[in-house]
C-alpha positions as CSV (number, residue, x, y, z in Angstrom):
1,X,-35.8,21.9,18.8
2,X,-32.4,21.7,20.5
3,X,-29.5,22.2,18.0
4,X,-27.2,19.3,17.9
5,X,-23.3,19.5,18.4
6,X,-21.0,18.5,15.6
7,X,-17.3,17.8,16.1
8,X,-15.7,18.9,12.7
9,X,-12.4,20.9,11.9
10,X,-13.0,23.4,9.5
11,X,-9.9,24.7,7.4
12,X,-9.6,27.7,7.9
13,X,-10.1,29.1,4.4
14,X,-13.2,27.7,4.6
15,X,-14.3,29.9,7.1
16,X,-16.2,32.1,4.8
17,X,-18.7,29.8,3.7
18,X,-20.2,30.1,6.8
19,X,-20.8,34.1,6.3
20,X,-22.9,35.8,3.4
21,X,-21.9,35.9,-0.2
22,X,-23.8,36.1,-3.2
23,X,-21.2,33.9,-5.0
24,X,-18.8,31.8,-3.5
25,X,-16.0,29.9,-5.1
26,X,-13.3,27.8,-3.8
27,X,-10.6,26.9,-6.8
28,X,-7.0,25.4,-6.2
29,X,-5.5,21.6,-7.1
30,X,-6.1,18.2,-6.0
31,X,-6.1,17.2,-2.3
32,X,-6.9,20.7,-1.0
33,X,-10.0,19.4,0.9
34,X,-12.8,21.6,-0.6
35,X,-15.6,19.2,-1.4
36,X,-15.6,17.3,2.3
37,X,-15.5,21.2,3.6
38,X,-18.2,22.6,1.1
39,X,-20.1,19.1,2.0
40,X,-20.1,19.7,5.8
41,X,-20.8,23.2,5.8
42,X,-24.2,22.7,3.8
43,X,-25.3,19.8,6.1
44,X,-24.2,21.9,9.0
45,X,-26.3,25.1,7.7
46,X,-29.2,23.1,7.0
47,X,-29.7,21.9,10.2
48,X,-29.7,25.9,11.7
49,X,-32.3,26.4,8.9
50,X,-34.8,25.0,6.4
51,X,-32.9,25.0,3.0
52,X,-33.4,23.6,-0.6
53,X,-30.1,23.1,-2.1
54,X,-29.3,22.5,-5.8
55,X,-26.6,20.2,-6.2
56,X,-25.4,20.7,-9.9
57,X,-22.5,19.9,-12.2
58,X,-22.4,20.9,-16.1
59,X,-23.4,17.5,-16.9
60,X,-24.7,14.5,-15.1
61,X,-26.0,11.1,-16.7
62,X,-26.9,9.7,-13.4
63,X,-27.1,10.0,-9.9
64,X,-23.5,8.2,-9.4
65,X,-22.2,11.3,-11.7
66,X,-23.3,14.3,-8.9
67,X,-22.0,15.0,-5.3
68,X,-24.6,12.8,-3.7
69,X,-21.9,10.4,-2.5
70,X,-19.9,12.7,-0.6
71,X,-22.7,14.2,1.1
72,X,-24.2,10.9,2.3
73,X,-20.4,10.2,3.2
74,X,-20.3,13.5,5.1
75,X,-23.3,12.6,7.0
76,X,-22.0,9.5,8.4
77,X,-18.6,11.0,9.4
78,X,-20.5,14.0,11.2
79,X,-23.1,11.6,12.9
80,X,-25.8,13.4,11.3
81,X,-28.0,9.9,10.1
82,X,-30.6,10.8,12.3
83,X,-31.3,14.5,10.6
84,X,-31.2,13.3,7.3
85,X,-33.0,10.6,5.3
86,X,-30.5,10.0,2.4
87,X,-32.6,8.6,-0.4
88,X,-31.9,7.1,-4.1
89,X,-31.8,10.5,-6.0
90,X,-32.2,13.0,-3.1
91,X,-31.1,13.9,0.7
92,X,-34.4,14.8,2.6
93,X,-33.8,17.0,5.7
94,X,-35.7,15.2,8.9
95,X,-35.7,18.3,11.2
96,X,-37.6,20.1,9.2
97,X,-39.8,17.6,7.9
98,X,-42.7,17.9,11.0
99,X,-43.3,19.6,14.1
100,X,-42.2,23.8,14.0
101,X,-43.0,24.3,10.5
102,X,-46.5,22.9,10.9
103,X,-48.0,24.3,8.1
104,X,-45.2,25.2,5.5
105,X,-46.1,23.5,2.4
106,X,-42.5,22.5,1.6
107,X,-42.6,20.0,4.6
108,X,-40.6,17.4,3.7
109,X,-39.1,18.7,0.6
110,X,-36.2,20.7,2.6
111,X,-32.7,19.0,1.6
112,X,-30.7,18.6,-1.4
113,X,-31.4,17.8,-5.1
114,X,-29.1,16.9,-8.0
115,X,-28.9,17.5,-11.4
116,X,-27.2,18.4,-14.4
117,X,-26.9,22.1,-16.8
118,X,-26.3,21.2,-19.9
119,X,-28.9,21.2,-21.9
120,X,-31.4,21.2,-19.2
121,X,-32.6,24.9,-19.1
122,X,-36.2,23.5,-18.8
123,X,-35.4,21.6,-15.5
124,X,-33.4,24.0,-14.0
125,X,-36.3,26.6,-14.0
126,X,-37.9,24.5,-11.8
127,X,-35.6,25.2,-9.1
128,X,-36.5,28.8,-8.9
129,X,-37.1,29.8,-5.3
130,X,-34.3,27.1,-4.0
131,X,-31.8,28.8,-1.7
132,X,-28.8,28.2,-3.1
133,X,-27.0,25.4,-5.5
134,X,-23.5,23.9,-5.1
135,X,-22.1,24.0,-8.6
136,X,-18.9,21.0,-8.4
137,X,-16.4,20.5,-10.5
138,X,-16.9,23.6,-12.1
139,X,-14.1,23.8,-14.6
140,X,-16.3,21.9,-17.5
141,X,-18.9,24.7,-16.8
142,X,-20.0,26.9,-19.9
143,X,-20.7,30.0,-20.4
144,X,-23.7,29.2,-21.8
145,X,-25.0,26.8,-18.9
146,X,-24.0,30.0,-16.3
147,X,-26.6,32.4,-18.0
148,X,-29.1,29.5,-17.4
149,X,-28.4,29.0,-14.1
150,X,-27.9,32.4,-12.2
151,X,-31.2,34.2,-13.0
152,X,-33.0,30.9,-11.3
153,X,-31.0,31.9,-7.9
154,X,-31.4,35.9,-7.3
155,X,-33.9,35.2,-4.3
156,X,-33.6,38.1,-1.7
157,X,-33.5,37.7,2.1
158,X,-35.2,36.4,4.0
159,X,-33.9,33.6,1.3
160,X,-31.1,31.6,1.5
161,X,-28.8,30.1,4.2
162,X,-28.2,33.0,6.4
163,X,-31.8,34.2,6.1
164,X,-33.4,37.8,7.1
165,X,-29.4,38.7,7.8
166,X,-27.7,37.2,4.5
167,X,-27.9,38.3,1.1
168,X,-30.4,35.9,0.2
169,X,-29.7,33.0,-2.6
170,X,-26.3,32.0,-2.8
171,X,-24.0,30.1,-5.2
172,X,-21.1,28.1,-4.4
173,X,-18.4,26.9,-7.0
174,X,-15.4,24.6,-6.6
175,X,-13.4,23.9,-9.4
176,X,-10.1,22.3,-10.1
177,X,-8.3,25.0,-13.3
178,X,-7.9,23.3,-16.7
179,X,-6.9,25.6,-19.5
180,X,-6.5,29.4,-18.9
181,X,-9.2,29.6,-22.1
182,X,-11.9,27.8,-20.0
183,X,-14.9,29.8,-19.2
184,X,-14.7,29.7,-15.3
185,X,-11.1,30.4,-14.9
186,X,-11.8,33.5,-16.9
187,X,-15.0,34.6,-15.1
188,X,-14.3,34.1,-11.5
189,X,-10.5,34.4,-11.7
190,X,-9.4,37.1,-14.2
191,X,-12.5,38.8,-14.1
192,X,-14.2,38.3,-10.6
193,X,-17.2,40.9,-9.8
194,X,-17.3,42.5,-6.8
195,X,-20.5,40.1,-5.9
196,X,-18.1,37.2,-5.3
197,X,-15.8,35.7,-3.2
198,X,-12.8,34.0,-4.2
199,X,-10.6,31.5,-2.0
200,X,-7.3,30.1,-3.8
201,X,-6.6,26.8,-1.8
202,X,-4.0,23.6,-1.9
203,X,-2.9,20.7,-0.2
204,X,-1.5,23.1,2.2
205,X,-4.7,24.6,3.4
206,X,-5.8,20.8,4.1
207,X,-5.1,19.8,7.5
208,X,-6.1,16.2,6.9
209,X,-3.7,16.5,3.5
210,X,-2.8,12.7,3.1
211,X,0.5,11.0,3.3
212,X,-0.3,8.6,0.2
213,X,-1.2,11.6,-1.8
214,X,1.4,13.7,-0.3
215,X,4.4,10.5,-1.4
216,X,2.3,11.3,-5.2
217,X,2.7,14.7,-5.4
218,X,6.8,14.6,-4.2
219,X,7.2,11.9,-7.5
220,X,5.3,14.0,-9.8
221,X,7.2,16.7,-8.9
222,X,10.5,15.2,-9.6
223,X,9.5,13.6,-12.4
224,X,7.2,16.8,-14.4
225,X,7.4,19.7,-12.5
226,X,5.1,21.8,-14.8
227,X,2.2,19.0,-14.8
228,X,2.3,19.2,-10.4
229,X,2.1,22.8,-10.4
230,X,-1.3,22.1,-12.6
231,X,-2.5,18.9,-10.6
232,X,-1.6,19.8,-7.2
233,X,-1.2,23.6,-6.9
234,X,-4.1,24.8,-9.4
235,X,-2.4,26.4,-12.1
236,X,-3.8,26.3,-15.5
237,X,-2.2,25.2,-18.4
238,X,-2.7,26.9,-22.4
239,X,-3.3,23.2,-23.8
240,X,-4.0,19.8,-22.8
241,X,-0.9,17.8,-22.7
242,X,-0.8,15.6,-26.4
243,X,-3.7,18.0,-27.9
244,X,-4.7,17.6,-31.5
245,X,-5.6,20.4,-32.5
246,X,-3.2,22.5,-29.7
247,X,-1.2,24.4,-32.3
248,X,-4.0,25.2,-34.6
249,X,-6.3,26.6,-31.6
250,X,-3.3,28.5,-29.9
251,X,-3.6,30.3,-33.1
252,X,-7.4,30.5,-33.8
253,X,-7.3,32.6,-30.0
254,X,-4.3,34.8,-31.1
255,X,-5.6,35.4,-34.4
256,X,-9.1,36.5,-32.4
257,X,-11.1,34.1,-34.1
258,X,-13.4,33.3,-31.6
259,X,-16.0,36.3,-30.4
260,X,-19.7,37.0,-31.6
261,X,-20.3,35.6,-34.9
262,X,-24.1,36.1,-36.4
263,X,-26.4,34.3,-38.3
264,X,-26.7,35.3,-42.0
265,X,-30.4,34.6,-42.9
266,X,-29.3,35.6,-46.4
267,X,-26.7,32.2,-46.5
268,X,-27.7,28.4,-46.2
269,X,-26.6,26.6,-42.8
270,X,-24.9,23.3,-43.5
271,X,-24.7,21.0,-40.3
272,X,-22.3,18.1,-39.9
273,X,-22.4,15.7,-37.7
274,X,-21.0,12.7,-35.5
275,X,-23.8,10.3,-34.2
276,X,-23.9,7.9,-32.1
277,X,-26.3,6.8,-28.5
278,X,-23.3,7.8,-26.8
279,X,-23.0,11.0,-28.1
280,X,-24.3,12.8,-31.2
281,X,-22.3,16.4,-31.9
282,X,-23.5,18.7,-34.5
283,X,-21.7,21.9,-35.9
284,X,-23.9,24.7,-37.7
285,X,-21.9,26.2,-40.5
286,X,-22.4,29.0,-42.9
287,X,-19.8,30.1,-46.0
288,X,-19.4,33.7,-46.3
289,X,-17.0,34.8,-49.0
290,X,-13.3,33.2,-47.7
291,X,-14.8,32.8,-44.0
292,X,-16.0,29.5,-42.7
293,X,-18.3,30.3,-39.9
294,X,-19.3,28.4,-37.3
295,X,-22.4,29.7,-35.7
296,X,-23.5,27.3,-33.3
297,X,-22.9,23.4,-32.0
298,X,-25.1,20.7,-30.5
299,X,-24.2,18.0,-28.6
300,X,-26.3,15.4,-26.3
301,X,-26.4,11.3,-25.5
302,X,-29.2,8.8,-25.4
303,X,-31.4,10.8,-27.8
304,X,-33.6,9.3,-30.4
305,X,-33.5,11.0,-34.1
306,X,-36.5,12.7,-33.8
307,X,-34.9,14.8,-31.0
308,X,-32.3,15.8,-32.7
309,X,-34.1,16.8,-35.8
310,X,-36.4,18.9,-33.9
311,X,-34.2,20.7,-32.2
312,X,-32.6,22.0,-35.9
313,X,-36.4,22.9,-36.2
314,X,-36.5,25.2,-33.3
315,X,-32.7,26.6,-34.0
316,X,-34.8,28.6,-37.1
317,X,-32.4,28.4,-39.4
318,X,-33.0,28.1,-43.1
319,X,-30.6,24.7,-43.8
320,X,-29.1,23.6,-47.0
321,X,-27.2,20.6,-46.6
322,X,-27.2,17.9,-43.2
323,X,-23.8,15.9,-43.3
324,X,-24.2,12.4,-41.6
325,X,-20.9,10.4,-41.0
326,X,-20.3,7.0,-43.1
327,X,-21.6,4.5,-40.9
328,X,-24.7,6.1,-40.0
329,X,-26.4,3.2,-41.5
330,X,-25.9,1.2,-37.9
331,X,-28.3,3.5,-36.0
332,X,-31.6,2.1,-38.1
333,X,-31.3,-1.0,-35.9
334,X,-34.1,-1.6,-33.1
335,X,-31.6,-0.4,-30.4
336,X,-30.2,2.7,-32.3
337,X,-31.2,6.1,-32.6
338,X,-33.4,5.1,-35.5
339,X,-35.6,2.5,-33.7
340,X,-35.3,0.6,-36.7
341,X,-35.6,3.2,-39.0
342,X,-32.4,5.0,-40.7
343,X,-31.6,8.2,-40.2
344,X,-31.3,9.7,-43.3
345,X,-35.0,8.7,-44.0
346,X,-35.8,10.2,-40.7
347,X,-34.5,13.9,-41.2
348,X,-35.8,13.8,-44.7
349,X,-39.4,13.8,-43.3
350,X,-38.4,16.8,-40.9
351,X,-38.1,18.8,-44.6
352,X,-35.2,20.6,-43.4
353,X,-32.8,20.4,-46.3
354,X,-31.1,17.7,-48.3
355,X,-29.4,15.1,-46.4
356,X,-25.8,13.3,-47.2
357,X,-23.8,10.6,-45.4
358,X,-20.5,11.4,-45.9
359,X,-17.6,9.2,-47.3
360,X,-15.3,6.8,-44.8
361,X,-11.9,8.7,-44.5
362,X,-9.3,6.4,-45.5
363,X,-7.4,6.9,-41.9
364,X,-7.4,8.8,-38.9
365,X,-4.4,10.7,-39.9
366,X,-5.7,11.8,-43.1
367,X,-9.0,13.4,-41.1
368,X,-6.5,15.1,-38.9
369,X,-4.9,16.8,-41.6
370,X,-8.3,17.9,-43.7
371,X,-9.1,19.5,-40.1
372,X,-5.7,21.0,-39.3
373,X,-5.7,22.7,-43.0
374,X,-9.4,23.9,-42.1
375,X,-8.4,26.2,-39.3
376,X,-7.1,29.1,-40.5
377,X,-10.5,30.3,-42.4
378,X,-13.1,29.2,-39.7
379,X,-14.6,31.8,-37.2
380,X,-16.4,29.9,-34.2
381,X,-19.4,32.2,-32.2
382,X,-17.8,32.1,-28.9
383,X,-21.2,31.8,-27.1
384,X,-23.3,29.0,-29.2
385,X,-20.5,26.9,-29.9
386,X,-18.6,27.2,-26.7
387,X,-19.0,23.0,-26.1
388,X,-17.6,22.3,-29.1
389,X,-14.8,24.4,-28.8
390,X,-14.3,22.9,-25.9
391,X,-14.1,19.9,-27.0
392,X,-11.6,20.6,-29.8
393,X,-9.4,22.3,-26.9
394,X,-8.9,18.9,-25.6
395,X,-9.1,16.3,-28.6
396,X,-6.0,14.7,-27.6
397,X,-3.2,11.3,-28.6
398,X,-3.7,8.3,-26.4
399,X,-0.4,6.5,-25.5
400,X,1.9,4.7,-27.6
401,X,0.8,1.2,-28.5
402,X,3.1,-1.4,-27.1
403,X,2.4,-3.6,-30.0
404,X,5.5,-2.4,-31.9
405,X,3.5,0.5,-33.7
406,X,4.9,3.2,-34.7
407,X,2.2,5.9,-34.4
408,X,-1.0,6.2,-32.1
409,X,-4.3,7.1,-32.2
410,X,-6.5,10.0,-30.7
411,X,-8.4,8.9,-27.3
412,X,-11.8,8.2,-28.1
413,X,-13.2,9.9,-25.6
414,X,-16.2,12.7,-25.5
415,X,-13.7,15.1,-26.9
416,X,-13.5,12.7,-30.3
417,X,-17.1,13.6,-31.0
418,X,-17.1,16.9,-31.7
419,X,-13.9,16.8,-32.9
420,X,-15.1,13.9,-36.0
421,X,-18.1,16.1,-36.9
422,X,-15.6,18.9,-37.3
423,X,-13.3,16.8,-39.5
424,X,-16.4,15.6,-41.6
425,X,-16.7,20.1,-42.0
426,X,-13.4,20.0,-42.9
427,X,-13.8,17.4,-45.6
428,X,-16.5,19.1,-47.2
429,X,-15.5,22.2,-47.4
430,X,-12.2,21.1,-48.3
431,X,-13.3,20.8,-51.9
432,X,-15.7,24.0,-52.2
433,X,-13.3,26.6,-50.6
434,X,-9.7,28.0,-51.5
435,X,-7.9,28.0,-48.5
436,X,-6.4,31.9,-47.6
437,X,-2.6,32.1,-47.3
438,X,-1.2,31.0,-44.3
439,X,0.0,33.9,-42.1
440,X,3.4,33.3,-41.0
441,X,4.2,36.3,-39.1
442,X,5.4,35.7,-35.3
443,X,2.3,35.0,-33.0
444,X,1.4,37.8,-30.5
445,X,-0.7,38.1,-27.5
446,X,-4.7,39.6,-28.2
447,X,-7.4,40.2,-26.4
448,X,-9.9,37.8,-27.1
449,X,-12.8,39.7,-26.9
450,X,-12.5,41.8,-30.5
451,X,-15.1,40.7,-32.9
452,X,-14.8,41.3,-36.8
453,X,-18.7,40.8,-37.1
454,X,-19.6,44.1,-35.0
């Protein structure tokens, strides 16, 4: 079959995608041209020969959510309709369809698949002998979700996109840098292994760099210097701008509160939670003496109950207390997460402890503070509850009102969930536990990797 000839500028620190590398990453700030060139140089290897290809991002609700888009884009601009048949959920490569693979029993099944990592370690096994998977928008990833993922792609040649002369199943990363605490700024930046290959780029690596965008940057500069050099040059920043909770988890890393943090089978777990079809977040927490330990966290959308009840049955923990939020009570409609049941009733049958809604706090503010006083004794496992830290890292104010107001209130966004069943922890133990005195001594850079718990 004759190979067809594509007409495509590749930037030049993109070059490397097209030789062998275990692990690939591409990491810089907005408008530096990565996806289109990442997009184009798959299509453009899959056409030389047969590949699966993973498309993945730490979480995806739907097909609209992945990078199917820009790859259906990307065949268009390269004139490549007629070797791909871009589908609903999928991009099925024609070449390889029929004709010289006669035979191969993954006719028709070459191309590109989507899905998301977290909480999908099921699904992702099934992606085991796929020759490589595109991980996008990288900075939510988790530590967690990159042990799941990386034993599924350790295929060796004659695997993978360069075959019998590559290094068999590769993994390429793009990722825009949030905060310098986020797993993959730490992984593939500060500590990069010698597997992997790491490409800084920026706007000025992107030939086709925009004037619109370009007009944007020059007004951001002048008007926040510090936020362009994080949008449009890639650096990272220590806290989201209007955090919560910034102050309180500047400390919790200095004060190296956040490492490996066991179970203590001979202490009750007490989980708290924030529910809801959108998203229900659940924090695992055991007392130990002055400590406040949180041992793990759970957070997924769309799930009935049952799910969630089951999946405290397979965590193997022996529970005391589960803390539901106040208004619980609206999920035991038809369309909740009761089905017409409530919730309480449905735990209850699980036999997993005692179950409590807990009371309305009187305002937002008031939550805040129960949480903010909470800090100093808790101790989060760095692995298990990495989400939820996560999402306390960037519980953050929305704007001022313009009604006249004179305060605002936090976004409710996906970072709100975890941070309300935290506050609803905070409230509980608020009451059961003296608070240690407040150290007061100046702050000084640690390492973040010393445990307490051995």
């Amino acid at each position: 079959m004759a190979s067809k000839s594509i007409d495509t500028q590749v930037p030049e620190k993109l070059q490397f995608l097209y030789e062998p590398a275990e692990i690939k990453v591409v990491w810089g700030g907005r408008g530096k041209g990565a996806t289109w060139g990442i997009a184009d140089a798959l299509l453009i290897l899959g056409l030389r020969r047969p590949l699966r290809w993973l498309c993945a991002r730490e979480t995806m609700e739907s097909i609209k959510e992945s990078t199917h888009a820009t790859l259906a884009s990307r065949i268009i601009a390269l004139g490549l309709q007629g070797e791909y048949d871009v589908q609903q959920s999928k991009i099925i490569s024609r070449k390889w369809a029929t004709g010289q693979q006669t035979g191969d029993p993954l006719a028709g099944r070459y191309g590109f698949s989507f899905a998301g990592l977290h909480n999908n370690a099921e699904e992702l096994k099934s992606y085991e002998g796929y020759d490589g998977c595109w991980l996008a928008e990288a900075q939510s990833l988790t530590k967690q979700s990159w042990r799941t993922l990386t034993p599924t792609f350790r295929k060796d040649p004659p695997h993978g996109p360069f075959g019998a002369d590559g290094m068999g199943s590769e993994i390429w990363v793009d990722f825009n840098p949030q905060l310098d605490s986020d797993f993959c700024w730490e992984q593939f930046i500060l500590r990069p292994t010698p597997r992997m290959k790491v490409q800084p780029m920026s706007w000025r690596d992107n030939p086709f760099f925009p004037k619109k965008l370009r007009d944007e940057m020059e007004e951001m500069r002048r008007e926040d210097p510090d936020d362009c050099d994080h949008v449009y040059e890639g650096v990272p920043q220590s806290n989201v701008k209007g955090a919560v909770f910034g102050d309180e988890m500047r400390r919790v890393d200095l004060e190296q509160r956040i490492g490996d943090v066991p179970y203590d089978p001979k202490q009750p777990v007490n989980t708290f939670w924030d529910v809801g079809l959108d998203t229900t977040s659940i924090w695992f927490v055991q007392g130990v003496a002055m400590q406040v330990r949180l041992i793990d966290y759970y957070e997924n959308k769309g799930k009935a109950m049952d799910h969630y009840a089951t999946t405290l049955q397979q965590r193997g923990y022996v529970y005391g207390r589960h803390y539901l939020p106040w208004d619980v009570g609206v999920q035991a409609s038809l369309n909740g997460m009761g089905a017409g049941k409530s919730l309480e009733t449905i735990l209850r049958g699980y036999n997993l402890g005692e179950v409590r809604a807990m009371p309305k706090w009187q305002t937002t503010q008031i939550a805040i503070n129960a949480a903010r006083q909470f800090f100093p004794r808790c101790w989060f496992d760095g692995l298990r509850t990495e989400a939820g830290i996560r999402g306390l890292r960037r519980y953050q104010w929305g704007e001022m009102p313009k009604s006249g107001a004179t305060t605002r209130l936090p976004l409710h966004d996906w970072a709100s969930h975890p941070a309300a069943a935290f506050q609803y922890a905070a409230g509980n133990f608020a009451e059961r536990v003296p608070a240690p005195p407040r150290d007061n001594r100046p702050l000084r850079p640690v390492q973040r990797q010393y445990s307490p718990f051995g």
